[in-house]
N, CA, C and O atoms as CSV, one atom per row, in Angstrom:
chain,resi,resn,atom,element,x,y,z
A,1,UNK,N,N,-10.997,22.883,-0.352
A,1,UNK,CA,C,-9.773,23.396,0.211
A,1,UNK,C,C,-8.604,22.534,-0.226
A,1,UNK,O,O,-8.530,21.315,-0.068
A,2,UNK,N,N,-7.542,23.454,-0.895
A,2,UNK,CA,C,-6.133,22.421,-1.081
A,2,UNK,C,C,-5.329,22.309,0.287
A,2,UNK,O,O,-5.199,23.289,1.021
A,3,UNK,N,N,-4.877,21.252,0.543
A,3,UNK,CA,C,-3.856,20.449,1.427
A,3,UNK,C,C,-2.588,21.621,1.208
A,3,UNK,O,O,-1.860,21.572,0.216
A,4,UNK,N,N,-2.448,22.603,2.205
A,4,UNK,CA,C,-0.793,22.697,2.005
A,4,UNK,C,C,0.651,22.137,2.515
A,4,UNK,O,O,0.521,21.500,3.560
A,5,UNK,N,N,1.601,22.190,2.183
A,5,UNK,CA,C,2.647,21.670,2.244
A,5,UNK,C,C,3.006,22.167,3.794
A,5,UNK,O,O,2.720,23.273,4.253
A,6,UNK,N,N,3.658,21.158,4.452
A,6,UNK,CA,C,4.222,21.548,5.705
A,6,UNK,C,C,5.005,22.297,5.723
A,6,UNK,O,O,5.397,22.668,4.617
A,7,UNK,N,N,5.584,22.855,6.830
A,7,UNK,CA,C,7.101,23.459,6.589
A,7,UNK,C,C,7.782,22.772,6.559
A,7,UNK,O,O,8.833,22.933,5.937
A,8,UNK,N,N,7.482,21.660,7.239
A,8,UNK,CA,C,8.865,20.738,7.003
A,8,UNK,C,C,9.474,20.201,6.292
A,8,UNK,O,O,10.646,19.839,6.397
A,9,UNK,N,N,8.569,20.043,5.250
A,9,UNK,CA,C,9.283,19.635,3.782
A,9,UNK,C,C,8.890,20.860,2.856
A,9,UNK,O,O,7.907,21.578,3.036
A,10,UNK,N,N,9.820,20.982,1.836
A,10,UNK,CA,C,9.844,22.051,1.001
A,10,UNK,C,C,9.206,21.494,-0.567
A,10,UNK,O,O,9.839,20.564,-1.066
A,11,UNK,N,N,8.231,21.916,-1.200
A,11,UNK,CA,C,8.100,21.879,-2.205
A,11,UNK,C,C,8.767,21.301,-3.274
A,11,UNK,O,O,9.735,21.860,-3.788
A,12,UNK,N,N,8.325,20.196,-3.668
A,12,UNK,CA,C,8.606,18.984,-4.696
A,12,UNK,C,C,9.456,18.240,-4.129
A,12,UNK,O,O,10.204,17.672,-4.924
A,13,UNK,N,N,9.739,17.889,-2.372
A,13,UNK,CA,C,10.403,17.055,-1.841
A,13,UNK,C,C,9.940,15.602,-1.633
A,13,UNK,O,O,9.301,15.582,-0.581
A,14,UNK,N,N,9.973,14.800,-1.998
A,14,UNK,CA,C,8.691,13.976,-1.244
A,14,UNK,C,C,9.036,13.567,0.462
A,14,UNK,O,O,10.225,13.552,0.783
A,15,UNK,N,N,8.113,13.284,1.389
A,15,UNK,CA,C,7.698,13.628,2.302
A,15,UNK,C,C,8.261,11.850,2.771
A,15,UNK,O,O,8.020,10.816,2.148
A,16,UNK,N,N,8.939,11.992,3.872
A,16,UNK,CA,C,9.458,10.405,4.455
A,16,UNK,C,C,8.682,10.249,5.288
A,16,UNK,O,O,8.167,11.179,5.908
A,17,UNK,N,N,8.301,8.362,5.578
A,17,UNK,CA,C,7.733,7.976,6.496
A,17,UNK,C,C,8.696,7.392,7.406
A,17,UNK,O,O,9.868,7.049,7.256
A,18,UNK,N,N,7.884,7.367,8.405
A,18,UNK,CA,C,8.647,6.567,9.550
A,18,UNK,C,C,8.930,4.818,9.048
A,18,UNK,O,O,8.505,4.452,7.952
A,19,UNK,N,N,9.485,4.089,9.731
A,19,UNK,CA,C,9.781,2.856,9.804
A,19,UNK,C,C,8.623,1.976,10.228
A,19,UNK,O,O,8.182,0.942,9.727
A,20,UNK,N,N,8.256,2.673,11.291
A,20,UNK,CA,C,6.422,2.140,11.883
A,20,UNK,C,C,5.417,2.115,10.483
A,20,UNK,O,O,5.017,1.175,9.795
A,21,UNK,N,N,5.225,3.461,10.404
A,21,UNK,CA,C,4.299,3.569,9.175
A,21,UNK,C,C,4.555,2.318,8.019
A,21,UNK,O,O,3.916,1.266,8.013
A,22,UNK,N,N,5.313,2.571,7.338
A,22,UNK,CA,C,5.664,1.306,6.207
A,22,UNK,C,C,5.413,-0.067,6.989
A,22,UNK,O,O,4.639,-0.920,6.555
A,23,UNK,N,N,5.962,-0.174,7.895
A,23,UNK,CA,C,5.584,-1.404,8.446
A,23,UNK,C,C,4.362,-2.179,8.725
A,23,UNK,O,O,4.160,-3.366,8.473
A,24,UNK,N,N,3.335,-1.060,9.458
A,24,UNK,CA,C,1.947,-1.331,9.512
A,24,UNK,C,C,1.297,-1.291,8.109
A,24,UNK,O,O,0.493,-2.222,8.106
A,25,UNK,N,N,1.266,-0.740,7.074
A,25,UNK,CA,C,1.134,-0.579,5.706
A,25,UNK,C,C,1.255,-2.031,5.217
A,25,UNK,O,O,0.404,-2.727,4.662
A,26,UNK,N,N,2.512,-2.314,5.559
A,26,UNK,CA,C,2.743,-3.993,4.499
A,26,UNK,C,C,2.323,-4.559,5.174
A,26,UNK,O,O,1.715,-5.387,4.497
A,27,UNK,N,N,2.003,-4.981,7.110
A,27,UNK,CA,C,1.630,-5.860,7.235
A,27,UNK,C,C,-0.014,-5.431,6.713
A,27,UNK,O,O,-0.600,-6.450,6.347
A,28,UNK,N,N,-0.644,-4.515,6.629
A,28,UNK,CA,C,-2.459,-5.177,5.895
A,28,UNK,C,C,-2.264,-5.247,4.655
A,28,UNK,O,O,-3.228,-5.859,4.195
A,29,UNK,N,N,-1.399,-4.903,3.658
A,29,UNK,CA,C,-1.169,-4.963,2.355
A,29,UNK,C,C,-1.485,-6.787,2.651
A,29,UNK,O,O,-2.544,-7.267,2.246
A,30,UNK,N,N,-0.260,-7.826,3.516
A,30,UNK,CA,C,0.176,-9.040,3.287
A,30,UNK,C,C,-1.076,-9.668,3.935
A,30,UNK,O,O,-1.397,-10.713,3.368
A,31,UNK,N,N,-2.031,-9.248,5.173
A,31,UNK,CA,C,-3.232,-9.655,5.167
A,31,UNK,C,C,-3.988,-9.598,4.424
A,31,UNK,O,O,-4.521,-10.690,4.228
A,32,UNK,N,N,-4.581,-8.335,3.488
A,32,UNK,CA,C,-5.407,-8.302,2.760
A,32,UNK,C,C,-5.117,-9.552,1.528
A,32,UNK,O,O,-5.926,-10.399,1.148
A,33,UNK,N,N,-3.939,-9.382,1.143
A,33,UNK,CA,C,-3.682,-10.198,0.028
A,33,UNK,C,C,-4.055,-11.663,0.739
A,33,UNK,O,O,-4.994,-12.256,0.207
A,34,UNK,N,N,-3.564,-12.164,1.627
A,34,UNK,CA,C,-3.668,-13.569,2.382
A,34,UNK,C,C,-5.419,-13.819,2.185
A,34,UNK,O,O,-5.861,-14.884,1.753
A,35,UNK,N,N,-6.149,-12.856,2.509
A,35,UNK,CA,C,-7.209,-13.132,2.714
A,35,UNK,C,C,-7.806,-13.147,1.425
A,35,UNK,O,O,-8.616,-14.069,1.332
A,36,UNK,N,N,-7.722,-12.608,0.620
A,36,UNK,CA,C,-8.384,-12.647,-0.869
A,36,UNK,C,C,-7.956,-13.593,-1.644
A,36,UNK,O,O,-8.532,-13.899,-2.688
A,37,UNK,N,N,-6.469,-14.384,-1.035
A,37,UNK,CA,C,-6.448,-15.543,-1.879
A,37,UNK,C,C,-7.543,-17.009,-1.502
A,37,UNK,O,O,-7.998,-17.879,-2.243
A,38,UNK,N,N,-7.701,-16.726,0.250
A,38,UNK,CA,C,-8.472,-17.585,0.881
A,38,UNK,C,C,-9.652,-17.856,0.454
A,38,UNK,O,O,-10.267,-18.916,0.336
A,39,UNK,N,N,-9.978,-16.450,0.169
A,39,UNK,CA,C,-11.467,-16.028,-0.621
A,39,UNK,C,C,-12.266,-16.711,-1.552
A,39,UNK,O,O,-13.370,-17.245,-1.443
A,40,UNK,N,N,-11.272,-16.552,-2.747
A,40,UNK,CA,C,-11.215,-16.687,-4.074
A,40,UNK,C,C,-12.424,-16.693,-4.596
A,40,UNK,O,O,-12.855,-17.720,-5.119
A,41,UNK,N,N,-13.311,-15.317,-4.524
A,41,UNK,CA,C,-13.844,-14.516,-5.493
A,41,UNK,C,C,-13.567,-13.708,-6.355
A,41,UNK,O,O,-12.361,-13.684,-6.599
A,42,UNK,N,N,-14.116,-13.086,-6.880
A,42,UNK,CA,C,-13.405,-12.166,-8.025
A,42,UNK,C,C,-12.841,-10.949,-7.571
A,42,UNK,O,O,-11.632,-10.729,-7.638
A,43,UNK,N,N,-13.838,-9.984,-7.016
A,43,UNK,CA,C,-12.971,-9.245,-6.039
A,43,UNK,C,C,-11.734,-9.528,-5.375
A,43,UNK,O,O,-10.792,-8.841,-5.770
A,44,UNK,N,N,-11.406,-10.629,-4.175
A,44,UNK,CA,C,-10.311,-10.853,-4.221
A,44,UNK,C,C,-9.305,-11.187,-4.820
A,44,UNK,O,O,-8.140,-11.137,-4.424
A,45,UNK,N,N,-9.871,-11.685,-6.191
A,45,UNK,CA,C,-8.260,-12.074,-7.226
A,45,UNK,C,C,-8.224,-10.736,-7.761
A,45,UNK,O,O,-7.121,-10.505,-8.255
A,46,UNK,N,N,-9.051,-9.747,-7.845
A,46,UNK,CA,C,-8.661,-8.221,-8.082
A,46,UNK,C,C,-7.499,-7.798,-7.002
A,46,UNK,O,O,-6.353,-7.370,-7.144
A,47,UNK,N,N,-8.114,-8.035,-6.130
A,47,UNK,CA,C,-7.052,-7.221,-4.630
A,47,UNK,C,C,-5.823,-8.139,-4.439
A,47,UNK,O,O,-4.840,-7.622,-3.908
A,48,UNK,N,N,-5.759,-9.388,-4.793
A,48,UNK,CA,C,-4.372,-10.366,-4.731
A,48,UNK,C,C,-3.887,-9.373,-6.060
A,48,UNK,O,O,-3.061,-8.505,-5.778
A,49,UNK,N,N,-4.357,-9.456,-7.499
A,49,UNK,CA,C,-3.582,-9.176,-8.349
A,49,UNK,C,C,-2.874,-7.482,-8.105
A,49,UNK,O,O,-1.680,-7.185,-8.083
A,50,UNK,N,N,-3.765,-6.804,-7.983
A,50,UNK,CA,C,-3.346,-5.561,-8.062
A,50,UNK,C,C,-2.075,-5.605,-6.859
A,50,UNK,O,O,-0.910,-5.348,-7.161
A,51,UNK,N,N,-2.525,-5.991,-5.390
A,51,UNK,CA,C,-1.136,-6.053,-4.366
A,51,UNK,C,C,-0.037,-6.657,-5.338
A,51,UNK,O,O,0.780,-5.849,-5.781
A,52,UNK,N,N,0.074,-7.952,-5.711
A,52,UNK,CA,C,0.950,-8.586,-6.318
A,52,UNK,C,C,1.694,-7.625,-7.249
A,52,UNK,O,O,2.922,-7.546,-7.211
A,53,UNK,N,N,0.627,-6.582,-8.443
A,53,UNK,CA,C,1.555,-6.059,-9.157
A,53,UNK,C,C,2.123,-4.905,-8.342
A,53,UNK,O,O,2.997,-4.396,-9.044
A,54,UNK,N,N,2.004,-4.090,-6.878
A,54,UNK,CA,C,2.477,-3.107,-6.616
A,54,UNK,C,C,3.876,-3.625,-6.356
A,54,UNK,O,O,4.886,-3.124,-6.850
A,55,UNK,N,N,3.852,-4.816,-5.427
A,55,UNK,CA,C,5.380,-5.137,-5.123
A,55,UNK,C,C,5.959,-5.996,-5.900
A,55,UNK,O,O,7.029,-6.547,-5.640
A,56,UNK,N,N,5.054,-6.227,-7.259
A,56,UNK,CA,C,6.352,-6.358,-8.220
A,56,UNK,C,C,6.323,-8.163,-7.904
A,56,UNK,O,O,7.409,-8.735,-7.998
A,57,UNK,N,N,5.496,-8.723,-7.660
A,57,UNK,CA,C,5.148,-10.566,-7.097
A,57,UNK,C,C,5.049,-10.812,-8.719
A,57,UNK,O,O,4.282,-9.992,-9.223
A,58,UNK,N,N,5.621,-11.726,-9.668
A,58,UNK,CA,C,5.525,-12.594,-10.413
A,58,UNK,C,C,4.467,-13.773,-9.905
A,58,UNK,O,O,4.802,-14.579,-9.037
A,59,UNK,N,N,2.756,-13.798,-10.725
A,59,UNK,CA,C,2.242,-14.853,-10.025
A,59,UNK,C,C,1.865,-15.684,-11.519
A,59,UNK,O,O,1.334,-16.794,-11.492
């Protein structure tokens, strides 16, 4: 089954989040990353690097 579009947004709009949402988002983005540096297995320098390149972190 395809996902259809709400009414509330119209086709090729993109769809806004709340202020909450983004917020809870970065804070496990900034845990997860915290914790995979703690880690430091390979997996976690995967999940530090990849977070790092979404927001654009020079490491």
């Amino acid at each position: 089954m395809k996902a259809q579009p709400s009414a509330a947004t119209q086709k090729g709009e993109a769809p806004t989040r709340s202020h909450k949402t983004i917020s809870l988002r970065t804070d496990f983005n900034e845990r997860l990353r915290d914790e995979a540096h703690k880690q430091k297995t390979t997996a976690s320098a995967l999940i530090e690097k990849a977070l790092a390149e979404m927001w654009g972190i020079q490491q």
